[in-house]
C-alpha positions in Angstrom: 106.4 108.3 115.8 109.0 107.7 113.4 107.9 108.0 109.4 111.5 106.9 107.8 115.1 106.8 108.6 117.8 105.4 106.1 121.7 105.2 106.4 124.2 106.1 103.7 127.7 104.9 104.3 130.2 107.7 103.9 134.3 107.6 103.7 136.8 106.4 106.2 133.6 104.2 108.4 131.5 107.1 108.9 127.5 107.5 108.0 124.9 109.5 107.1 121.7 108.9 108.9 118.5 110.5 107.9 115.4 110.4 110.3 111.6 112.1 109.7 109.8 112.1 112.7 106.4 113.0 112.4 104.4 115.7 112.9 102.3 114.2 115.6 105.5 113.3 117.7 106.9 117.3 116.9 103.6 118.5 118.1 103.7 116.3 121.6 106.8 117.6 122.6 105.6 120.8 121.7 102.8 120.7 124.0 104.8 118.9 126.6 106.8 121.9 126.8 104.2 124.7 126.2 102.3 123.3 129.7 105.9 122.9 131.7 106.5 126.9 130.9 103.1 127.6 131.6 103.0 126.3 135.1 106.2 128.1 135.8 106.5 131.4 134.3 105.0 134.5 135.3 103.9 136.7 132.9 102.8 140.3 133.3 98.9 141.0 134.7 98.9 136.9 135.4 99.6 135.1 138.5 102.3 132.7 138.2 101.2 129.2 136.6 97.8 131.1 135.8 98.6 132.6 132.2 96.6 130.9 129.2 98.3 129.1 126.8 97.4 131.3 124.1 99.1 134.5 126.0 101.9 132.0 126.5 102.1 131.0 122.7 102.0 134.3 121.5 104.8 135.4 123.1 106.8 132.7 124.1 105.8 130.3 121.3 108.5 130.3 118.8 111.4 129.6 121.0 109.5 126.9 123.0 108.9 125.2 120.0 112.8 125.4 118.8 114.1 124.0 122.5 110.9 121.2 122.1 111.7 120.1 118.3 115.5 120.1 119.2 114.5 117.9 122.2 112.7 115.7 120.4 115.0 115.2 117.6 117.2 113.9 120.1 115.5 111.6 121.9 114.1 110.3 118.7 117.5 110.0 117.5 118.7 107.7 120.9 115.4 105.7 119.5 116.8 105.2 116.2 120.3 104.1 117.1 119.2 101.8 119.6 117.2 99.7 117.2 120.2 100.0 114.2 122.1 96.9 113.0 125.3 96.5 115.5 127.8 97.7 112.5 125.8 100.8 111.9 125.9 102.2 115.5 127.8 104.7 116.0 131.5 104.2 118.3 131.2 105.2 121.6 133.9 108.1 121.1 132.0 109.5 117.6 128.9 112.0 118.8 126.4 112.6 116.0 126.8 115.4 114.4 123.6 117.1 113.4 124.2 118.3 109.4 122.4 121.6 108.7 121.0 122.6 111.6 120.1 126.1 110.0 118.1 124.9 107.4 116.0 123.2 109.8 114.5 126.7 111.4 111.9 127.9 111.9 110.6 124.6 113.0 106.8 125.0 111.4 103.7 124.0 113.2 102.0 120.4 112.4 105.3 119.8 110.0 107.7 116.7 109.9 111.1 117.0 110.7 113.5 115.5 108.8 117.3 116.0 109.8 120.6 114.1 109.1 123.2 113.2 111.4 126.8 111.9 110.9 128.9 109.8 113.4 132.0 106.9 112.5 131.3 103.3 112.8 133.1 100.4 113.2 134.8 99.9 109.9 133.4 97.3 108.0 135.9 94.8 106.1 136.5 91.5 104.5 139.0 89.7 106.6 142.2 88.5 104.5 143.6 85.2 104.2 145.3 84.6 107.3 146.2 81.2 107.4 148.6 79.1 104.8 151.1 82.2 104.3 154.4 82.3 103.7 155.9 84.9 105.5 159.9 86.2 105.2 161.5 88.0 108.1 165.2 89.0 108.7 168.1 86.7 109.6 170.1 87.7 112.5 172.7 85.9 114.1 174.0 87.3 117.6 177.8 87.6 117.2 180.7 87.4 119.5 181.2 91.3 118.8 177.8 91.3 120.5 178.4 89.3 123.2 181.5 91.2 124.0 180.0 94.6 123.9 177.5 93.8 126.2 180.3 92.3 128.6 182.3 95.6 128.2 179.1 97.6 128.8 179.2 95.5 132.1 182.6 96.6 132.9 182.5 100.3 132.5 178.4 100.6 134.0 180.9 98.7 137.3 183.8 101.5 136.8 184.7 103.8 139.7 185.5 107.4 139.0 188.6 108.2 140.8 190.6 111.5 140.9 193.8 111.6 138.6 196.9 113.7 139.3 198.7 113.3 136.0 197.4 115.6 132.9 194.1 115.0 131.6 193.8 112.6 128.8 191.1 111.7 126.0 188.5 109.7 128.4 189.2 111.4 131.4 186.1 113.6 133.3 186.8 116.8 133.5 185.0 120.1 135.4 185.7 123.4 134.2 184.7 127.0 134.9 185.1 128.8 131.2 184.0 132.2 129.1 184.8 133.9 125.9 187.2 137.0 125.8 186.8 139.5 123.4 189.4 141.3 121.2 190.7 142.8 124.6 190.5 140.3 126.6 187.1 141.2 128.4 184.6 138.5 129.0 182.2 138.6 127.1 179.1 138.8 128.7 176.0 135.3 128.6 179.3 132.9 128.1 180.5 132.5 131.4 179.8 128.9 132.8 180.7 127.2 135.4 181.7 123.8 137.4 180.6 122.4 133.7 181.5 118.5 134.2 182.5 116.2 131.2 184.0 113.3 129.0 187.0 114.0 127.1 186.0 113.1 123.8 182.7 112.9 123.9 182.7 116.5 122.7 179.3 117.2 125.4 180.3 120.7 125.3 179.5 123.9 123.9 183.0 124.9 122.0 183.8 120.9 121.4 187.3 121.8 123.0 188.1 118.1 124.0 191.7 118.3 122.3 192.1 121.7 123.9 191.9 120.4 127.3 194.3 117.3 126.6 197.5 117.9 128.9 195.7 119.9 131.8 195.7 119.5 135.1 193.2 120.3 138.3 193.9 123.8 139.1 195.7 124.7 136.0 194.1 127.9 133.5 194.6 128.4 130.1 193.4 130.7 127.3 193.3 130.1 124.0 192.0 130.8 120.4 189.6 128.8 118.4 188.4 128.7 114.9 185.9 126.7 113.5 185.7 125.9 109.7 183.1 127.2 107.7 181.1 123.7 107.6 181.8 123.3 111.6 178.4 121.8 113.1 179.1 124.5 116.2 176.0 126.7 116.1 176.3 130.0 115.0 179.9 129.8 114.7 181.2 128.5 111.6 184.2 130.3 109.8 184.6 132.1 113.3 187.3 132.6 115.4 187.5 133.2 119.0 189.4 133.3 122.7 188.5 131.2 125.4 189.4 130.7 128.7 189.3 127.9 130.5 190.5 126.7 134.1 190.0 123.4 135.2 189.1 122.5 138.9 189.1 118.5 138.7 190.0 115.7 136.6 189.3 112.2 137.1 189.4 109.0 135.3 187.2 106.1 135.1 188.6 102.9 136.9 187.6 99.7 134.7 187.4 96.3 136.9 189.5 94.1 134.8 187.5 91.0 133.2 188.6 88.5 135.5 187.0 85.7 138.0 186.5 88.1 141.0 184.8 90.9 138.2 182.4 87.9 137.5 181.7 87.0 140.5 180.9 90.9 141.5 178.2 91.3 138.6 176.3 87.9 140.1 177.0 86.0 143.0 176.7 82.8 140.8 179.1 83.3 138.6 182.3 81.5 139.3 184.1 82.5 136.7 184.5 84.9 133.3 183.1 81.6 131.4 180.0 81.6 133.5 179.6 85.2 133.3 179.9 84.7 129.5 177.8 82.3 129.0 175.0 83.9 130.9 175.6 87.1 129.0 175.1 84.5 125.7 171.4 83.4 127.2 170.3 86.8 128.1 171.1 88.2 124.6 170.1 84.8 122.6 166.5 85.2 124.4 165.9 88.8 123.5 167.4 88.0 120.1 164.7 85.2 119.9 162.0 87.3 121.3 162.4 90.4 118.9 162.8 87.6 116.1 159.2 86.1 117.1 157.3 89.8 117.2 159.5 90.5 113.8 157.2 87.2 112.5 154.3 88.6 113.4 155.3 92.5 112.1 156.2 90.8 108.8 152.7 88.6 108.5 151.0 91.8 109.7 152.0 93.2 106.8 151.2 90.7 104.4 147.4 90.9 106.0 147.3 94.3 105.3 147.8 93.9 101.9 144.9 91.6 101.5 142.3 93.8 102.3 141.5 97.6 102.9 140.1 98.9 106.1 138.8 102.7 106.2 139.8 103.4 109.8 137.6 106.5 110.9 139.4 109.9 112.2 137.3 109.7 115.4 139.4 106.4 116.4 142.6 107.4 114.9 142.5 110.9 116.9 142.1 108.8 120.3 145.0 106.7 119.3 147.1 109.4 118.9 145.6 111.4 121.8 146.6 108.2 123.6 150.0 108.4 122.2 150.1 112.1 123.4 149.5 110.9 126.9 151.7 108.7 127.2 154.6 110.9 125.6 153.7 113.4 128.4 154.0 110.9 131.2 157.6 110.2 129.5 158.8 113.4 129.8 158.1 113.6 133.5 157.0 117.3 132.7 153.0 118.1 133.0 151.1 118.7 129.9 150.9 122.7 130.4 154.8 122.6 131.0 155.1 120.6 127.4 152.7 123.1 125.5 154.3 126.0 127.2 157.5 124.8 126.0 156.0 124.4 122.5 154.6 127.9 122.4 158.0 129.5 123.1 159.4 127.1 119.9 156.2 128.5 117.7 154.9 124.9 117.7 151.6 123.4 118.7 150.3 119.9 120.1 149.1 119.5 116.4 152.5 119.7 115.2 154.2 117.1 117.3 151.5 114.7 117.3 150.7 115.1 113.3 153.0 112.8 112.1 152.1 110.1 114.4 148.4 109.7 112.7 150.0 107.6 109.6 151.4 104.7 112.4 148.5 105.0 114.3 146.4 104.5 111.9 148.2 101.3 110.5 148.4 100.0 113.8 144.5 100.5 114.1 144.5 98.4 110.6 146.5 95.8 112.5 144.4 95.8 115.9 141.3 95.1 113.8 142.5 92.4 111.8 143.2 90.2 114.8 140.1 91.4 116.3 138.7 89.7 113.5 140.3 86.8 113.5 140.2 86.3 117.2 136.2 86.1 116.7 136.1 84.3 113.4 138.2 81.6 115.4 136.2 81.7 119.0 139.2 80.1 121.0 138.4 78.1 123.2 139.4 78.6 127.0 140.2 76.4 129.7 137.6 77.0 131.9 139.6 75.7 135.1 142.5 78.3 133.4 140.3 80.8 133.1 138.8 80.8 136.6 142.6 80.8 138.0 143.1 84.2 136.4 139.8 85.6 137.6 140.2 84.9 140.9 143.7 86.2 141.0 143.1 89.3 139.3 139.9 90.1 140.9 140.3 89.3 144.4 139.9 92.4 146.0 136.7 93.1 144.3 133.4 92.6 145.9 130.9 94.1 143.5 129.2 91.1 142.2 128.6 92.9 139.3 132.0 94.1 138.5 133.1 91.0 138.8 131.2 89.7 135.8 132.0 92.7 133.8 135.6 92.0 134.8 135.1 88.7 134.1 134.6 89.4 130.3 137.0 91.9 129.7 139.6 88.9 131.2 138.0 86.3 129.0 138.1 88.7 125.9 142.2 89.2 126.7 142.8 85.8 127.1 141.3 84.5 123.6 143.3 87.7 122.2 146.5 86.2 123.8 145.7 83.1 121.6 146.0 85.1 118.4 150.0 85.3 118.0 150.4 81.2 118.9 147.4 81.0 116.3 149.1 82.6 113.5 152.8 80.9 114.2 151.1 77.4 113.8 149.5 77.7 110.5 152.0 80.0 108.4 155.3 79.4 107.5 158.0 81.7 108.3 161.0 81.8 106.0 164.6 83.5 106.8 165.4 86.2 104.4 168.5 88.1 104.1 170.8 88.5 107.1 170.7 91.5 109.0 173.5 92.7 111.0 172.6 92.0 115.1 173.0 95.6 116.0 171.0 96.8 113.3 168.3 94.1 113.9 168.7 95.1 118.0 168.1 98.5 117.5 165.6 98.6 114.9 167.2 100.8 112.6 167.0 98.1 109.7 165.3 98.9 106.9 165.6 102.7 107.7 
């Protein structure tokens, strides 16, 4: 039996539970276990299962006893959190964690046990005022710059690379076979590369001896010295001066359709003309624009809720967002996870060090997620049932466990009255346009930076 248990809540959603159990209980399990041992061990001068309990005790005893009270504590503990108010059970990723386990032992005989566990919670908070804000977000206007670039993109992502016979010019593609030469015109051993392919001007290259190459040809050679000032961005050759040489086995140019009727018709079979493809072009980017404006609503309110209340987000959830953020960074990469921490090693880095900074966004984000949890069950939307039986069946037609379908069932429900959260908030606040934001900036999210 149970004498007392009480809960003290800690920092950052975690708690302190403290449970006696009694004596009487201790001493059952104790018992319990003594008789298990006793009709399976063989001791010395005793046939198996045949020792007394006293032989048993005496020489066995104090160990039983720790393995029987540790038992018990346990199961008296699933007990406990079973019967505790729903925002004082612990998450389902947050394992008690027994406090002071030395200072329980020895266990004594006919003694209560009193021990203290910690574990994170579901933070508790007083949801904001959500509704009746007025919220400021960027103006952005998409420009004809914009719309041009994107056109132009179009163009050269439809260029053919041809071969080119004249001298190689800024923009041309170039491969070259190259290496350093010392003061006597050895090579110098590590800097040989070759069939190294690229851009003219892009300065994609080792030496950034674009300008060098202007005026060559395919099969030409030519060796030459370079110095770099002392504030040159070339690794470990500032203030330096050396001799290259470079031969050059193709050149080529990139082919550019011209913007014309037949170009339009090339990128989409219904275009007619340039104007059509423009005017597409136009749509596409005013419908991202308008997209990235409507999530830049809810960014901007999200942070005008999080300034009306505070939320201690526990480190057990905030270490599986960011080992979430981890996983999906590795499937990125295309590499396996033991490729990425091998590669870390050999830099004198850790997982810890790429993933540390992410814990301050993961944790707002986590701030954000249970706000709208919040409101999404302070409002109970209502579903369309015929809606909502249309998406079930859809989504769970290949599943024949009647009772995965109802747990399915939920889980779809649950995502469908989150889905109502965004339209919720758009309808009763009021969104204001605020200073004007240059479409490139606003595009690429480097705003505000």
């Amino acid at each position: 039996m149970i004498a007392d248990k009480s809960i003290k809540e800690l920092e950052n959603s975690s708690v302190a539970l403290t449970v006696t159990v009694t004596a009487d209980t201790i001493e059952e399990g104790y018992q319990t276990s003594l008789k298990k041992y006793a009709s399976t061990i063989q001791l010395k001068g005793f046939r198996k299962g045949k020792a007394p309990l006293s032989v048993l005790e005496g020489k066995f005893g104090k160990a039983i006893r720790e393995e029987s009270t540790f038992n018990t504590i346990e199961e008296e503990l699933k007990k406990v959190l079973e019967d505790l108010d729903a925002k004082y059970k612990p998450l389902t990723y947050s394992t008690p964690e027994l406090q002071d386990e030395e200072s329980l032992l020895p266990f004594k005989p006919n003694t209560d046990v009193t021990f203290t566990v910690h574990y994170d919670i579901m933070p508790i908070f007083e949801l904001p005022a959500y509704k009746g804000l007025e919220v400021t977000y960027p103006k952005v206007t998409l420009t004809e710059d914009a719309v041009n670039a994107e056109i132009e993109k179009l163009r050269d992502q439809n260029a053919m690379v041809i071969d080119k016979n004249d001298a190689a010019a800024m923009g041309d593609i170039v491969t070259v076979d190259y290496v350093e030469l010392d003061d006597q015109n050895n090579e110098v051993p590590g800097t040989e590369r070759k069939e190294f392919t690229f851009t003219l001007g892009s300065s994609y290259n080792q030496y950034q001896m674009d300008s060098d190459l202007v005026g060559m040809k395919a099969g030409e050679e030519k060796t030459f010295s370079k110095t770099y000032a002392e504030d040159s961005t070339v690794e470990g050759y500032a203030g330096k001066t050396i001799t290259l040489k470079v031969s050059v086995s193709s050149v080529k140019f990139r082919d550019v359709p011209a913007l014309d009727d037949e170009f339009a018709q090339d990128v989409k079979e219904e275009y007619k003309s340039v104007e059509d493809l423009v005017n597409a072009t136009k749509e596409k980017l005013q419908k991202a624009l308008d997209a990235k404006l409507e999530q830049e609503k809810l960014n901007a309110l999200s942070e005008e809720l999080l300034k009306g209340t505070t939320i201690a987000v526990p480190a057990s959830m905030v270490d599986l967002e960011v080992e979430q953020s981890w996983k999906r960074y590795v499937k990125q990469t295309g590499l396996t996870e033991e490729q990425i921490l091998q590669f870390l090693e050999f830099q004198k880095q850790t997982k810890e060090d790429v993933t540390a900074p992410w814990r301050e966004a993961a944790e707002k984000s986590l701030r954000v997620q249970l706000i709208m949890e919040k409101i999404k069950e302070t409002e109970k939307f209502p579903l369309d049932e015929e809606e909502l039986n249309k998406v079930v069946e859809e989504q769970l037609k290949d599943v024949t466990d009647e009772s995965q379908k109802d747990y399915y069932r939920t889980m779809i429900e649950d995502d469908m009255r989150f889905q109502k959260i965004a339209p919720f908030l758009q309808e009763n606040n009021t969104f204001v346009e605020g200073d004007e934001v240059a479409y490139a900036d606003f595009m690429s999210q480097t705003y505000g930076a």
